[in-house]
C-alpha positions in Angstrom: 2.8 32.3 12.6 1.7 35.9 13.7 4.3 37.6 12.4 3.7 35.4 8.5 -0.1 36.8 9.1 1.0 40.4 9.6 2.5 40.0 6.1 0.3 38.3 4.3 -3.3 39.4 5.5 -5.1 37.5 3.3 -3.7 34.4 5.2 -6.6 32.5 6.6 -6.2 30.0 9.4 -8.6 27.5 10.5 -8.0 25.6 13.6 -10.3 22.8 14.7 -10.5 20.5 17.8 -13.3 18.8 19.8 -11.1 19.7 23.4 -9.5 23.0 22.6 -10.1 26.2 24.9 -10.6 28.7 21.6 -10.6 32.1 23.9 -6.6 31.9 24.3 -5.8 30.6 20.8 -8.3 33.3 19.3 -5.9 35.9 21.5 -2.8 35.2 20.1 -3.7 35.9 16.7 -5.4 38.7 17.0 -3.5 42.0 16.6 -5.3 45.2 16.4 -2.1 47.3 15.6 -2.6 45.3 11.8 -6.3 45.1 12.1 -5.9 40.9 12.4 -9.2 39.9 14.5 -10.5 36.3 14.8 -13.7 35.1 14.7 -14.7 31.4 16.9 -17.5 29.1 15.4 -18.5 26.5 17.9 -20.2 23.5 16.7 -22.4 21.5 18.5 -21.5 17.1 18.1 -23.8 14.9 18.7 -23.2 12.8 22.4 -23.5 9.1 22.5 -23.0 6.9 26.1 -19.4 6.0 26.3 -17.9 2.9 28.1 -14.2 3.3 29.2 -12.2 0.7 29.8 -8.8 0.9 31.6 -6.1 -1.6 32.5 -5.0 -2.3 36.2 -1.6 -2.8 34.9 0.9 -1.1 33.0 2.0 -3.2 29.4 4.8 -4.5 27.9 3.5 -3.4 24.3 0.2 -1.1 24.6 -0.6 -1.8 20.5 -0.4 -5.9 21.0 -2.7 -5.2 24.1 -5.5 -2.6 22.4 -5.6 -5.2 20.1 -6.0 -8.4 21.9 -8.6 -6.0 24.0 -10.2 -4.5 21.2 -10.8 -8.3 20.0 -12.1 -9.5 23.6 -14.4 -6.6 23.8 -15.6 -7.5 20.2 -16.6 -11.3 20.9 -18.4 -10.7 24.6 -19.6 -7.9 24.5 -23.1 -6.5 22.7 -23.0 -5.0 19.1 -21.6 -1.6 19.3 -18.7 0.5 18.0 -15.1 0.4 19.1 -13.1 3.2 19.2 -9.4 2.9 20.1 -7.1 6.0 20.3 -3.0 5.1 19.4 -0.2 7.5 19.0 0.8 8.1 15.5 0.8 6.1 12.0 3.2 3.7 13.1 1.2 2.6 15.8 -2.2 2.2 13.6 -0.2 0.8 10.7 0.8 -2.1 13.7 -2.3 -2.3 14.9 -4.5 -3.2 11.8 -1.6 -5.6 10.8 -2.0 -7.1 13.8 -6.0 -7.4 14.4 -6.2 -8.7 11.2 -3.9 -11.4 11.2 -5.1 -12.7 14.8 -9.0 -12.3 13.2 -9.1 -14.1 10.2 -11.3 -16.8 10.1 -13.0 -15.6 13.5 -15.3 -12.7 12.3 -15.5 -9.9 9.5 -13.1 -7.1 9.9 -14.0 -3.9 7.8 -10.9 -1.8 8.2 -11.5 2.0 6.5 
């Protein structure tokens, strides 16, 4: 990538992420030799209290289990959001398949 940006200066790259260290990424694309410099915007989010729950025990099948949690933690626990992190596309793809077959009739799902 820095060698395409030494070519083509007019080449703007954006990177974004709510964990990254910037000061190292930032480095490696600056290049004073082709007068390349970089320029970090940080951007407060906003903070809201976070439960965590883990399993004790590794699973078979860790999609068929977010599920069947994400669906526990739906009916006995108070109103609130649910945020569950999976892999890739296949993985999501599964896992709204599967939520919504084992919810119908039981609540509202709204998928977007």
């Amino acid at each position: 990538m820095n060698r395409i940006q030494k070519k083509r200066t007019e080449l703007k790259i954006i990177v974004s992420s709510a964990t990254l260290n910037a000061g190292p990424i930032s480095r490696f694309f600056e290049d004073e030799e082709h007068n390349l410099k970089t320029k970090v915007l940080h951007v407060e989010g906003r903070m809201f209290p976070v439960d965590i729950f883990y399993l004790q025990q590794p699973c078979k099948n860790y999609v068929t289990k977010a599920v069947e949690l994400t669906l526990d933690i739906h009916m006995k626990k108070p109103d609130g959001d649910i945020l569950v992190f999976l892999t890739g596309q296949e993985e999501i793809e599964s896992f709204i398949d599967l939520i919504g077959e084992l919810s119908k009739g039981n609540f509202i799902l709204d998928l977007f």
